[in-house]
C-alpha positions as CSV (number, residue, x, y, z in Angstrom):
1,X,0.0,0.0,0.0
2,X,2.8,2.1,0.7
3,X,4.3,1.8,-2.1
4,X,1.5,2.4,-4.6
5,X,1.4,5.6,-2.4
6,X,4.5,6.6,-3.0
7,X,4.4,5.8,-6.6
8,X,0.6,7.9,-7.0
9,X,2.7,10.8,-5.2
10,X,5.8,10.7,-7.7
11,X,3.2,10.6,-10.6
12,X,1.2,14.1,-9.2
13,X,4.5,15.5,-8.3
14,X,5.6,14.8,-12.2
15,X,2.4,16.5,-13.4
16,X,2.8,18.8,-11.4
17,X,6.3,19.7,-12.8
18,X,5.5,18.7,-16.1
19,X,2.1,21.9,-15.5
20,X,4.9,24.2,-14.5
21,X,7.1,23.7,-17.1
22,X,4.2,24.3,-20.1
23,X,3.4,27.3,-18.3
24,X,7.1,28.9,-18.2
25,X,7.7,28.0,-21.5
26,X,4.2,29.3,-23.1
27,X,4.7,32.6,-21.1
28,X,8.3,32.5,-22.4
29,X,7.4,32.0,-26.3
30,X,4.8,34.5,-26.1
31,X,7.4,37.5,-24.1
32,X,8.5,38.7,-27.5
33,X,5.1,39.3,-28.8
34,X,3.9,41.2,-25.8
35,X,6.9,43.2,-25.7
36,X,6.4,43.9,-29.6
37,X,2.7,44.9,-28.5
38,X,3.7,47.5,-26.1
39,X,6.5,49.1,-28.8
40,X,4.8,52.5,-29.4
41,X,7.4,52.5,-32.1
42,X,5.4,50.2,-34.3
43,X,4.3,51.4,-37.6
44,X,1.0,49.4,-38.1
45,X,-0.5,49.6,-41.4
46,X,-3.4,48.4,-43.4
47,X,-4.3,46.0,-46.4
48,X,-6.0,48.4,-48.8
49,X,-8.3,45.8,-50.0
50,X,-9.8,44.2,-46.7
51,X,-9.2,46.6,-43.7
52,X,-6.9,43.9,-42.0
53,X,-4.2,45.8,-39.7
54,X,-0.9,44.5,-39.0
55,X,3.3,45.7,-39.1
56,X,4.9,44.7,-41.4
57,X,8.5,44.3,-41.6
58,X,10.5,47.2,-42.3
59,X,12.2,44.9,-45.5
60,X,9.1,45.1,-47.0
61,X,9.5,48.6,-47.4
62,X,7.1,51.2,-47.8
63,X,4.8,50.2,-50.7
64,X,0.9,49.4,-50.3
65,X,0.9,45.6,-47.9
66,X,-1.5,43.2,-48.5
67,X,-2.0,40.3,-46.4
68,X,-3.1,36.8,-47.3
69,X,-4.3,34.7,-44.0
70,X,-6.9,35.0,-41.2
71,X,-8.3,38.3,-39.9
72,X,-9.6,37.8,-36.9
73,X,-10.3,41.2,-35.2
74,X,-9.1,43.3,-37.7
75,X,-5.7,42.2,-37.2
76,X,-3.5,40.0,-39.4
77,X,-3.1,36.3,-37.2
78,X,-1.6,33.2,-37.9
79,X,0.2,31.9,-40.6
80,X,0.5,33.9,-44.3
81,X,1.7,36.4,-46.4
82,X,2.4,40.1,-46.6
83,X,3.0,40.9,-50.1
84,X,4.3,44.7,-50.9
85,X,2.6,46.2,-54.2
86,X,4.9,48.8,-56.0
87,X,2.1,50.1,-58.6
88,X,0.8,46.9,-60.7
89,X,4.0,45.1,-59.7
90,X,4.8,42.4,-57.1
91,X,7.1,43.7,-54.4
92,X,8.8,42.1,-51.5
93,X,7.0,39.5,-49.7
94,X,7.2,38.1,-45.9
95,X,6.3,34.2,-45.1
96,X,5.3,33.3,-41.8
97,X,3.3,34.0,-38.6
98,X,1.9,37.2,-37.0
99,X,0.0,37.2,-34.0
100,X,-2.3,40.1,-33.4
101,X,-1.1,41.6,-36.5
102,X,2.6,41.5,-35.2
103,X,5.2,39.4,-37.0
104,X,6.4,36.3,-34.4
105,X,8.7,34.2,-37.2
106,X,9.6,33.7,-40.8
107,X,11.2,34.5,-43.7
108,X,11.1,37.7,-46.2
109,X,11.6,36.6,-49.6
110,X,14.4,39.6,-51.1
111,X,15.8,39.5,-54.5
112,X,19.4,38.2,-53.5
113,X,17.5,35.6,-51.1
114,X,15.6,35.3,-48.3
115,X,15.9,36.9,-44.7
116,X,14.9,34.6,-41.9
117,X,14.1,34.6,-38.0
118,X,11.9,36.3,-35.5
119,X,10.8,39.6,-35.7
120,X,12.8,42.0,-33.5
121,X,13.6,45.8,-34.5
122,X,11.5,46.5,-36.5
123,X,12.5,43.7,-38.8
124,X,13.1,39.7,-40.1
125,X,16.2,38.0,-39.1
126,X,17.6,41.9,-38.2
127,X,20.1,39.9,-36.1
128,X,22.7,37.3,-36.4
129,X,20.4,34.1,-36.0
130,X,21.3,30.6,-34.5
131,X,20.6,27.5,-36.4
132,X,17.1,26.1,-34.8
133,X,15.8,30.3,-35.4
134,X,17.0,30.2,-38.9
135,X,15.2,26.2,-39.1
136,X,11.8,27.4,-37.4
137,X,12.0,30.8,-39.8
138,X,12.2,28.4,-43.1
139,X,9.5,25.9,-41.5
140,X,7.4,28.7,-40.5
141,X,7.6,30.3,-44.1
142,X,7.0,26.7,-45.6
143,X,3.6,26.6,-43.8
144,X,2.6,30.0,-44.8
145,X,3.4,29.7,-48.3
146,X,1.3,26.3,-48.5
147,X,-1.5,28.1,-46.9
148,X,-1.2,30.8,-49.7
149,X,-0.9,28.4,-51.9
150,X,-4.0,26.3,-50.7
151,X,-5.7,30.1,-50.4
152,X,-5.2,30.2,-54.1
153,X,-6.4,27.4,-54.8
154,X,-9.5,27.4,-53.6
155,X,-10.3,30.6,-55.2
156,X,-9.8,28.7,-58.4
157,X,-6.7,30.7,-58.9
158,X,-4.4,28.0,-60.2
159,X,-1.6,30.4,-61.2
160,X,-0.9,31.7,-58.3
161,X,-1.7,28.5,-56.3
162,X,1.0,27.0,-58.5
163,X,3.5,30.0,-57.8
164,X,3.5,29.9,-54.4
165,X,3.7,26.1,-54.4
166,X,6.7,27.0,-56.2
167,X,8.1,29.0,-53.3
168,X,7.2,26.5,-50.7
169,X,9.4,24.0,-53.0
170,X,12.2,27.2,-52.5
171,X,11.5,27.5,-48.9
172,X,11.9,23.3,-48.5
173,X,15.0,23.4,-50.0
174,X,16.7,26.2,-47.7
175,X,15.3,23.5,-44.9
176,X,16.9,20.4,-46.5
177,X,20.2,22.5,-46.4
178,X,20.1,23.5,-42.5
């Protein structure tokens, strides 16, 4: 009896530990966000087509955003794309996740490459980046361009579903190099 005791008390006492150590590392993943929340530095801006607010990375530059992903709120969340328009002309474009309209991860997709990692300054990957960052930008921006893709697609766009199947296949490869 003792023993069964003993082993029903190790078991809580796991849980228990097992409880604390979700919550530390859920308030811990979500620290940069809520700092990014609080930046009154943060130049939000607005898709022109549906209202949806968000900031966008400063490598997108300064051309008309347009985001491609859920809205919920009025504020660009979860995983797609912002897409810069200069004029009639597809500009810079950011892959990945944004929570409350603030980017978390991804990658930036510039003409000499892409720029990848979490959002901090202002920007994508604005700092030197360690390996599992760079890793979780690129799987990050894989996701979001099949969800663009997939977007597409069921707007029976099958051009554009097909080109941003073709920059998942992009992003995949930067991952099978890691």
């Amino acid at each position: 009896m003792q023993q069964l005791e003993r082993s029903t008390s190790r078991k809580e006492g796991s849980r228990a530990g097992l409880r604390a150590a979700i919550a530390v590392a859920i308030v811990l993943s979500s620290a940069p966000v809520l700092v990014a929340a609080q930046d009154s530095s943060l130049k939000w801006s607005q898709d022109p087509a549906t209202g949806c607010r968000f900031v966008a990375p400063a490598s997108l530059e300064t051309a008309p955003t347009y985001w491609t992903g859920a809205c919920p709120a009025g504020k660009a969340s979860g995983v797609g794309m912002l897409r810069a328009r200069v004029g009639a002309n597809a500009g810079y474009a950011f892959y990945g996740e944004l929570r409350d309209g603030i980017p978390v991860i991804g990658a930036v997709d510039l003409e000499g490459g892409f720029r990848v990692g979490r959002f901090v300054a202002g920007d994508i990957g604005a700092r030197d980046t360690e390996w599992q960052e760079r890793h979780d930008g690129f799987e990050t921006a894989l996701r979001a361009a099949r969800a663009v893709s997939a977007h597409y697609a069921g707007q029976k766009n099958a051009a554009s579903a097909r080109y941003y199947t073709s920059i998942a296949k992009k992003l995949e490869t930067q991952l099978e190099g890691d």
